[in-house]
N, C-alpha and C positions, 0 to 999 in steps of 0.2 A: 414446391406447390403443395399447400397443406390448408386449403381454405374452408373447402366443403367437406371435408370427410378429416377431420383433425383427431381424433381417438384411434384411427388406421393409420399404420405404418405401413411400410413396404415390404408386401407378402414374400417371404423366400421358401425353398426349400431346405425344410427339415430332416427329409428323410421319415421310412415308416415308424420309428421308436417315437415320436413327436404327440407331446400330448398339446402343444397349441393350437387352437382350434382355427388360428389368423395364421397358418403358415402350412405350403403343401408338403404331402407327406410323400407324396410319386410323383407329381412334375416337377421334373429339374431339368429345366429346358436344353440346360446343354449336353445331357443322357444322349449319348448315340446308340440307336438300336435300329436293324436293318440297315444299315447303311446313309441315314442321317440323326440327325438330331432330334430331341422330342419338339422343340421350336419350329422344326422346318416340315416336320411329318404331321402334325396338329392344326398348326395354322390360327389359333383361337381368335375368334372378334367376339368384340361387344355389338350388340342388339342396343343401336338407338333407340328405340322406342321404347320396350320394356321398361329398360335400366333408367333413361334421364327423362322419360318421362310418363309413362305410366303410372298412375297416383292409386291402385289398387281398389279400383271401382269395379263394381259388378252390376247384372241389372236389377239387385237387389236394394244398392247402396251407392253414395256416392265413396271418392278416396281416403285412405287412411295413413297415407302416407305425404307429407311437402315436398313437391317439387318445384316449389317457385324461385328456389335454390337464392334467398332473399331481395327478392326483387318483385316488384311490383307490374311494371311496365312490361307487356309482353316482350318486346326487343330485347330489352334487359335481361329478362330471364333467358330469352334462346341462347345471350350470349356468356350467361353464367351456367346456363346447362353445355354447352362447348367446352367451357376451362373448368365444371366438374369431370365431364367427360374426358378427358385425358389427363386430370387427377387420377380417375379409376384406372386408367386404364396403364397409368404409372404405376401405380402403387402394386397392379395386376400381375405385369408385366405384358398384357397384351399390344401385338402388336398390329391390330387391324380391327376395324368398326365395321357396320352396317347401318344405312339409314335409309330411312324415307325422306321424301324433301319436307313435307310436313312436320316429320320430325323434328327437323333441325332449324325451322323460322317458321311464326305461324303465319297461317292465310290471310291479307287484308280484305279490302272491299271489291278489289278488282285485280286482275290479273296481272297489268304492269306491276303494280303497288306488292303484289303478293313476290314478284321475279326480281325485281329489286331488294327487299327482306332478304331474299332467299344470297343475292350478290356479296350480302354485306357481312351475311356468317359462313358464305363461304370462303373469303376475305382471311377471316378471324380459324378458320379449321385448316387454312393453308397455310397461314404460318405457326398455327400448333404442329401438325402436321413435319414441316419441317425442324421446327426445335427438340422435337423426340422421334421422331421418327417412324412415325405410327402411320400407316395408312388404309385406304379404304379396300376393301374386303369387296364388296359390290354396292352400289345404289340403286334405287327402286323408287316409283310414283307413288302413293298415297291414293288411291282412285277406287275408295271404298268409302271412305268414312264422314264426306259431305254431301247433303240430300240430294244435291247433282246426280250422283252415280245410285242413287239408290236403283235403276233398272239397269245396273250396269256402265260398263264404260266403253271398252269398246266395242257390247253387248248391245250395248242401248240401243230403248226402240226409236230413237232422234237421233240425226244429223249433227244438230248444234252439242249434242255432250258425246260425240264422238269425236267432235274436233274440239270440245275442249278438255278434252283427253289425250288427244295428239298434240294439243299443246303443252299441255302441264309434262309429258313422257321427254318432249322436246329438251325442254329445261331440265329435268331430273338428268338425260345424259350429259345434256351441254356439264351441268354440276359433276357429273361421275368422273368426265374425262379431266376437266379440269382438276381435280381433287386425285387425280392418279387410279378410281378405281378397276380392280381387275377384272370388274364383273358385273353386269344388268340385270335385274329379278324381276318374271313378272309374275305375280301372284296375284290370281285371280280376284280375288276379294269378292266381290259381287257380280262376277263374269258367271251368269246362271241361271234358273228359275224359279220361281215357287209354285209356276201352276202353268202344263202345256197348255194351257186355254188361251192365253195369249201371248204365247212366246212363238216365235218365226223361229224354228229351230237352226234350220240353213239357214238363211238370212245370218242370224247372232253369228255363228261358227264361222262364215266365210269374214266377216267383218273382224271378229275376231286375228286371223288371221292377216290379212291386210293391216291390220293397226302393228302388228307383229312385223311384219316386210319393211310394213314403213319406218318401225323405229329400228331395225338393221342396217338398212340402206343411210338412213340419217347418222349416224354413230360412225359406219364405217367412213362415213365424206367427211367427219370431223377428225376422224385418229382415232377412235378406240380400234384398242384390237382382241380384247380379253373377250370372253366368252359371255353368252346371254344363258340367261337360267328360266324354267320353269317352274313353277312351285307345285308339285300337287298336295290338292286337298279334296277332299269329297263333298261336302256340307258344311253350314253353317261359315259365313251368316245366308245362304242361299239354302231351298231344301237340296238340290241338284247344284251343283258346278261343273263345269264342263275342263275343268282339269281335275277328274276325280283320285285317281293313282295313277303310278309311273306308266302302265300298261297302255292307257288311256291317252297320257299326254304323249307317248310314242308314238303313239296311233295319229293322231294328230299331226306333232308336225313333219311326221313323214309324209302326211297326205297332201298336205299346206306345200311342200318342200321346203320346209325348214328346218328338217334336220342337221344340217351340214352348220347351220350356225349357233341351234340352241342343247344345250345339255340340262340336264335334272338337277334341281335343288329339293334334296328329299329330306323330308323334318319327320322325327320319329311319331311327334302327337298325330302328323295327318296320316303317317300309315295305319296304326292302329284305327283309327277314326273310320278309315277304307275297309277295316277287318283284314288289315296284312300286318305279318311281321314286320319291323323296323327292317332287321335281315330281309324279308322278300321285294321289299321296294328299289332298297341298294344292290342287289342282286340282279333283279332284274334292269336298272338303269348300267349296272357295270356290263352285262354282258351283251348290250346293245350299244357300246361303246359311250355311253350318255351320262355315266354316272361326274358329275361335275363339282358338287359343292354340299355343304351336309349340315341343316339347324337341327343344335344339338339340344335338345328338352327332353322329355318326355309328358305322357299323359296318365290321367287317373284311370283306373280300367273301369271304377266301379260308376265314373260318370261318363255322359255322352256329349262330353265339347270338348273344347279346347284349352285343357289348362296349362298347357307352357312351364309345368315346374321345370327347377332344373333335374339334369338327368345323374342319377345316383344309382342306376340299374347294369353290375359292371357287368355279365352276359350280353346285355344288347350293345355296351360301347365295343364290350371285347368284337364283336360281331360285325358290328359297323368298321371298327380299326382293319379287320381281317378284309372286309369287299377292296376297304379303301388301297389296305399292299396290295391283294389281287391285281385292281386295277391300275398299282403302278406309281400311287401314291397322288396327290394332289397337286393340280398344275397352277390354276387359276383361284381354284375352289379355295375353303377350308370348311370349321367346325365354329358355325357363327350361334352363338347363345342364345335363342329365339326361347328364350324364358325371361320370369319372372320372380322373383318372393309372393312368397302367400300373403293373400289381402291382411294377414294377422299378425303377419311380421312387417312391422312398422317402423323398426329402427334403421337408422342409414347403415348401421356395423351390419343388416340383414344380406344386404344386397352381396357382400362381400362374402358370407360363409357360402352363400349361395354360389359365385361363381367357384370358389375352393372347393367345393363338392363337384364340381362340375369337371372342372378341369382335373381335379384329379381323378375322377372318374374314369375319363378319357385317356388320361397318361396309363392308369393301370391298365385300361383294355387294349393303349396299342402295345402294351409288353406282352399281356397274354394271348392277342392275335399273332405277335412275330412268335410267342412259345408254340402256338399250335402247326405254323405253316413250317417252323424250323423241324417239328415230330414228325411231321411226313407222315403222319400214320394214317391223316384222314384225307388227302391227299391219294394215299396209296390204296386208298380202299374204293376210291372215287373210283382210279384208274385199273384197279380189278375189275371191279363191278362190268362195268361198261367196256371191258376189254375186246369184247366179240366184234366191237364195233370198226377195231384198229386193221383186220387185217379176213381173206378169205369172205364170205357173202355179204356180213356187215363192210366193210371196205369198199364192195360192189354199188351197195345200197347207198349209202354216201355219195360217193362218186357218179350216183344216177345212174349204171351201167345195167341195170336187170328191168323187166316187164313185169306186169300184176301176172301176168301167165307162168311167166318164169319162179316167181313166188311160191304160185301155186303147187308146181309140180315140185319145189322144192319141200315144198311141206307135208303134199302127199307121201311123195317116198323118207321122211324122215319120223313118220309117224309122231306122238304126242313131243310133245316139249317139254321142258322144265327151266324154273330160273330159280336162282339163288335164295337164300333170306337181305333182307335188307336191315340186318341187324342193328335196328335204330335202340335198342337198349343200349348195346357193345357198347354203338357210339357215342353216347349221352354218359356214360359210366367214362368214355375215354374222353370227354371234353370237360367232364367235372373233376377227372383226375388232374388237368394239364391247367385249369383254375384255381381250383383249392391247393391241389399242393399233396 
């Protein structure tokens, strides 16, 4: 398979000494480190939409890039953006995608017309699918991007685009289960406001939710059994979203009770975006047991959207690799490339150094995540620190077993206190030593 990308071969690993710039220099998928393979600890997908079809428009300009992948006829093209798509993802070696339904057939005039589209390349990605062995990663609706939803979707202040929203989710899972995916994403896109003046804040939020139950319940009466995801973002294209960050969306479907079936899809662009670390979003999702699945990009600091490069920042992958062994490693999830090339990189060989930065990005950070946790040093500093808490009145306090009175009189007769340093130099000198080298 060498039709749409014929100047690319099939990327292997080189090792670090490699001056090819088409071959990785740290992923070597069969590297076992922690006790699996970098293949099975990574997990990498392609990003449908990005990759086969985003044509590098802004709202400045229209694309600079062909993606009609030589075809005219819209069906035509979805169905040569399909066997591009797993050209890439040959030549990649990736073995998992992400899509929207939009993505992968476009919309006709009406709804049967659009679900039938949708039958015929799903048809065409199951038996790619089968002859390499590639599967889907998670599926997700499109429920942002047609003047329908512009007041939202399951948000909406109407009836009629809230059920055609529970239709269109309908068919994305029927499509996910069919297609083997592990996983359902719901990203807000337009779930949000631009102005409480006319927004029913309860109303949105309960609705929301409800549309959330109901594509649960529908999925599980067909056979999915894989996990449902949240996406958070704060803004844009909404001023407000009501999946702002992980703290947020926790809030949520605990309150909803949905916890027990939805976990965290946390993308580094929308933490920063939230003003959090990449770290503090994974963090907090892992230790509320929710950390689920991980789109790997990042953003430009010095702008305020969303720009999806790939991620080449190996402190924040080493970071993210680190939550993700904390947690135990990925079950369902993985590290789905929710990037792009720059509007300026216009060649097809682009899209390519793009993902080899990318993944080996990744590869290096989960070496240096298993260097750190195997050092035990920060670890052991952790469990210093906060040692008071293991045993005698902390022990108590945990255990619920003391009174504010009982506090009191303990602190009186112990006269002032003191705590330690929290020697955040120490530790920034000990984590740059266990990076650099």
């Amino acid at each position: 398979m060498n039709a749409f990308y014929p100047s690319v071969g099939k990327i292997r690993f080189e090792g670090s000494q490699s001056d090819n710039p088409l071959a990785f220099r740290h992923y070597d998928p069969d590297a076992a480190i922690a006790g699996r393979t970098m293949r099975e600890h990574l997990r990498f997908a392609m990003s449908y939409w990005h990759t086969m079809v985003a044509e590098g428009t802004d709202m400045f300009g229209v694309g600079t890039v062909d993606k009609h992948y030589g075809a005219t006829d819209p069906m035509a093209q979805a169905r040569n953006k399909a066997l591009a798509a797993f050209e890439l993802m040959n030549k990649l070696d990736f073995d998992f995608y992400c899509f929207h339904d939009r993505d992968i057939a476009p919309e006709a005039d009406n709804l049967t017309e659009t679900n039938r589209r949708l039958d015929q390349i799903a048809d065409l990605l199951a038996d790619l699918q089968k002859d390499s062995g590639k599967q889907v990663l998670w599926g997700t609706a499109n429920l942002f991007s047609h003047p329908r939803y512009r007041h939202g979707a399951g948000t909406a202040c109407t009836a009629d685009v809230f059920a055609f929203a529970a239709a269109q989710i309908k068919k994305a899972l029927e499509l996910t289960v069919r297609l083997g995916g592990a996983g359902y994403v719901f990203w807000g896109g337009r779930e949000g406001y631009e102005t409480l003046l006319n927004t029913d804040m309860r109303l949105e939020l309960d609705n929301l939710a409800r549309l959330m139950r109901l594509a649960v319940d529908y999925a599980r009466s067909i056979g999915f059994t894989g996990d449902f995801y949240v996406e958070p973002k704060p803004k844009e294209p909404t001023k407000h979203q009501y999946d702002f960050d992980a703290a947020t969306v926790i809030g949520f479907l605990r309150q909803y009770g949905l916890d027990q079936d939805f976990k965290l899809n946390v993308e580094a662009n929308h933490a920063t975006l939230a003003g959090h670390s990449f770290q503090h979003e994974l963090r907090l999702a892992r230790i509320n047991g929710m950390l689920g699945s991980v789109d790997a990009n990042q953003g430009d600091l010095l702008l305020g959207w969303d720009t999806d490069q790939f991620p080449t920042n190996i402190y924040d992958a080493a970071w993210c690799m680190y939550e993700v062994l904390k947690a135990g490693g990925f079950t369902n999830g993985g590290l789905n490339f929710d990037a792009k090339a720059r509007r300026a990189s216009s060649s097809l060989e682009d899209i390519f150094y793009g993902y080899i930065a990318g993944m080996d990005t990744f590869a290096l950070g989960l070496k240096l995540a298993d260097r750190i946790i195997r050092d035990g040093r920060l670890d052991q500093f952790l469990a210093d620190r906060y040692a008071s808490w293991n045993d005698g009145l902390g022990a108590r306090i945990r255990a619920g077993q003391v009174s504010l009175a009982e506090l009191e009189r303990f602190a009186l007769a112990k006269g002032e206190v003191e705590t330690g340093s929290g020697r955040q130099e120490y530790l920034e000198t000990l984590i740059n030593n266990l990076i650099i080298g």
